[in-house]
Rosetta silent file (secondary structure, phi, psi, omega in degrees, C-alpha in Angstrom):
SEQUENCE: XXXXXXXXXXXXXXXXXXXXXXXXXXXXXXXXXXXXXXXXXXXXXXXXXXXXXXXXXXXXXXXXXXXXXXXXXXXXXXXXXXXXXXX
SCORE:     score description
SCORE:     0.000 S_00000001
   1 L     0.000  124.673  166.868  -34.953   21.883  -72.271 S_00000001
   2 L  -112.583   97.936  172.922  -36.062   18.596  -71.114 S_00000001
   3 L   -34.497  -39.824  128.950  -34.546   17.905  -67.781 S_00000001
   4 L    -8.997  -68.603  155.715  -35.367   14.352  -67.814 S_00000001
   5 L   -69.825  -69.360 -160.520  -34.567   13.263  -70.998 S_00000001
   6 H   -29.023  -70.196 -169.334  -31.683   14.784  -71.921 S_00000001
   7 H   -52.056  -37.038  162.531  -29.730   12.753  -68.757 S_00000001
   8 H   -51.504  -32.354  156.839  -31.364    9.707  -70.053 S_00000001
   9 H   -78.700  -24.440  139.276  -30.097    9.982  -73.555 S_00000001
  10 H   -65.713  -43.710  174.901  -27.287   10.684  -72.367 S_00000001
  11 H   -50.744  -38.468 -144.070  -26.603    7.818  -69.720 S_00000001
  12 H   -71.827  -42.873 -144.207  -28.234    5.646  -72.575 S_00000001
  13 H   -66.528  -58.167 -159.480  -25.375    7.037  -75.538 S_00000001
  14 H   -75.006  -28.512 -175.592  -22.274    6.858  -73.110 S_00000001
  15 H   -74.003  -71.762 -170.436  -22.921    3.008  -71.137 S_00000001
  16 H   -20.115  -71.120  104.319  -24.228    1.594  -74.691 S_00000001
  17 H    35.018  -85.423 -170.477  -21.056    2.619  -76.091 S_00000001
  18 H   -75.023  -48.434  151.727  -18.781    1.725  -73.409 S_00000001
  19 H   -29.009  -69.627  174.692  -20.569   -1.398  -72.069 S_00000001
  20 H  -113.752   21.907 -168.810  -21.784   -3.224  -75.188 S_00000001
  21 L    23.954   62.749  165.143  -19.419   -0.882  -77.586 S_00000001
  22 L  -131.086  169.012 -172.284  -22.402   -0.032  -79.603 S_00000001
  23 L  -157.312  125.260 -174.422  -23.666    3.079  -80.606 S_00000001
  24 L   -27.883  103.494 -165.025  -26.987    5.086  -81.541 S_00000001
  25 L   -56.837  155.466  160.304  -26.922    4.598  -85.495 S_00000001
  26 L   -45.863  -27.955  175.681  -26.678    7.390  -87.401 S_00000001
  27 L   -64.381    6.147 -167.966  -29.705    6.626  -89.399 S_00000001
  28 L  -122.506   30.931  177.113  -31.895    7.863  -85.979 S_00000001
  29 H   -13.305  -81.618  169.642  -31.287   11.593  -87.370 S_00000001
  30 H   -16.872  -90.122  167.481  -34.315   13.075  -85.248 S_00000001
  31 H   -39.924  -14.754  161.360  -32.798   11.752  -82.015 S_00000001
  32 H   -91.882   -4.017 -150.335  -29.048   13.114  -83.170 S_00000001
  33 H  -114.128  -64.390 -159.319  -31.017   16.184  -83.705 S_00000001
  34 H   -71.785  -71.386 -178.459  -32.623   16.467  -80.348 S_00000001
  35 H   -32.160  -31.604 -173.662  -29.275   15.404  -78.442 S_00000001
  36 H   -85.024    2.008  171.550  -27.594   18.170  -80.374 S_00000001
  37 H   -86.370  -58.456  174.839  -30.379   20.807  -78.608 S_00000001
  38 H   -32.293  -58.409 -173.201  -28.561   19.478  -75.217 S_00000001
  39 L   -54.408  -35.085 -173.189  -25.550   19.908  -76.068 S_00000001
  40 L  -103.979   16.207 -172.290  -26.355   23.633  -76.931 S_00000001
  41 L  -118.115  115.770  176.816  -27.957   24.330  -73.848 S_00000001
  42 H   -41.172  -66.124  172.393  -25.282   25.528  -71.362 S_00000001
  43 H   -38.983  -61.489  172.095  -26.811   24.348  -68.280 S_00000001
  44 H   -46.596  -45.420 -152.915  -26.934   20.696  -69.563 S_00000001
  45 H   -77.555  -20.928  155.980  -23.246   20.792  -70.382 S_00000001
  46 H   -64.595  -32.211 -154.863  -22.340   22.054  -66.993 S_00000001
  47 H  -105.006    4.986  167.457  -24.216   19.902  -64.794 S_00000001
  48 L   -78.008  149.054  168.315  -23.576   16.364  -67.126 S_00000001
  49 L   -92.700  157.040  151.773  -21.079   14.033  -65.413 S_00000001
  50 L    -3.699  153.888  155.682  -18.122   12.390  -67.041 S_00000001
  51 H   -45.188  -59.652  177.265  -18.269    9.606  -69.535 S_00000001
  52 H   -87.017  -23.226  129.998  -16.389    7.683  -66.682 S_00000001
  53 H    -9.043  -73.726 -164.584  -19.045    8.851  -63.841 S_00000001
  54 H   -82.632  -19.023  172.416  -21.657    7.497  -65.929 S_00000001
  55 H   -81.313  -26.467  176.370  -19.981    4.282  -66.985 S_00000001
  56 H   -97.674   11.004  148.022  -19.067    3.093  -63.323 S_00000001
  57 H   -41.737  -70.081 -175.071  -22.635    4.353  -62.628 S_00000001
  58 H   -47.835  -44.233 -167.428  -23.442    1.633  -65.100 S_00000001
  59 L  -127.981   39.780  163.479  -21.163   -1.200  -63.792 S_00000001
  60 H   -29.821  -61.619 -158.248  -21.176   -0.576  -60.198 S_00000001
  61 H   -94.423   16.258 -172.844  -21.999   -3.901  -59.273 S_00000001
  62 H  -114.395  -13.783 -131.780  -20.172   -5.709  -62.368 S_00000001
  63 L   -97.945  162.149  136.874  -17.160   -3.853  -62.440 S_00000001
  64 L  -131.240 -126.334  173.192  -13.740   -4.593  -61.314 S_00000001
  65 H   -35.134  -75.511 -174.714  -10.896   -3.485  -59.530 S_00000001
  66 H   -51.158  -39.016  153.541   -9.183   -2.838  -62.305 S_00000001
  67 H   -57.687  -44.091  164.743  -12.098   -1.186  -64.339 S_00000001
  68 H   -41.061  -68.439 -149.198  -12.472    1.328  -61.507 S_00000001
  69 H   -77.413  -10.182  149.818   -9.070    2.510  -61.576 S_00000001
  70 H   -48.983  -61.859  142.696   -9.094    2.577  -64.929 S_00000001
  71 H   -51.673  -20.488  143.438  -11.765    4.885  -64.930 S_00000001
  72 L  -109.545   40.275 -165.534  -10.424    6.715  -62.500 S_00000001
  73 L  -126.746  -22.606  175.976   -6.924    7.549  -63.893 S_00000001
  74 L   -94.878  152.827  176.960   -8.555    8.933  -67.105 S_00000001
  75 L   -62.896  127.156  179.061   -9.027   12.249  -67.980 S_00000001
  76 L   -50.632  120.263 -158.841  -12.307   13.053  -67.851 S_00000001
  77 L  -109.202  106.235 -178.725  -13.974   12.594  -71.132 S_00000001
  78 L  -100.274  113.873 -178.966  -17.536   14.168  -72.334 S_00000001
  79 L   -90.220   65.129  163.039  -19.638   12.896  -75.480 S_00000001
  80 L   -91.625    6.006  161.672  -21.108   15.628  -76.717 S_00000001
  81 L   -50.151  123.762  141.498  -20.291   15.161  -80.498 S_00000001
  82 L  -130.121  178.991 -173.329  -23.030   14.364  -82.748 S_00000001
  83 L   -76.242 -174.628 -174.100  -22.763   13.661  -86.567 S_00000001
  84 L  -100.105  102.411 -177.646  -23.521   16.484  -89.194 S_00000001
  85 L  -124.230  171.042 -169.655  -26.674   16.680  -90.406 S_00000001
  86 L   -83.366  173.947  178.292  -28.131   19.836  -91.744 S_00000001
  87 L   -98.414    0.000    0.000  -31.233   21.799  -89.326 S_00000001
């Protein structure tokens, strides 16, 4: 398990995503590979925060009112999907 990355790849997945609504193409198989070793490791999936945690992480100093509380009226959401490729 790499303690490091993994939170990094994650922060990177969920802001990208919510931020510039873009997302890690599918075509980066390897890297869908290795996120999907996180994902299976118990420890990571306890100790990641929210979706919305890491996106108001993200826009602290951008965000506003209204983006907060938006993020903090939804149910907490975790992106641990990846697509299906074979191992």
């Amino acid at each position: 398990l790499d303690c490091s990355l993994f939170p990094k790849l994650q922060h990177i997945r969920v802001a990208l995503n919510y931020i510039r609504n873009m997302s890690i193409p599918d075509e980066f198989v390897s890297l869908w590979r290795y996120l999907a070793l996180a994902y299976e490791n118990d420890s990571f999936v306890k100790s990641c925060p929210s979706d919305q945690e890491i996106n108001w992480h993200w826009m602290r100093g951008g965000a506003s009112a209204q983006q907060v509380l938006q993020l903090q009226k939804e149910k907490p959401k975790y992106s641990f999907e990846v697509p299906d490729y074979p191992r």
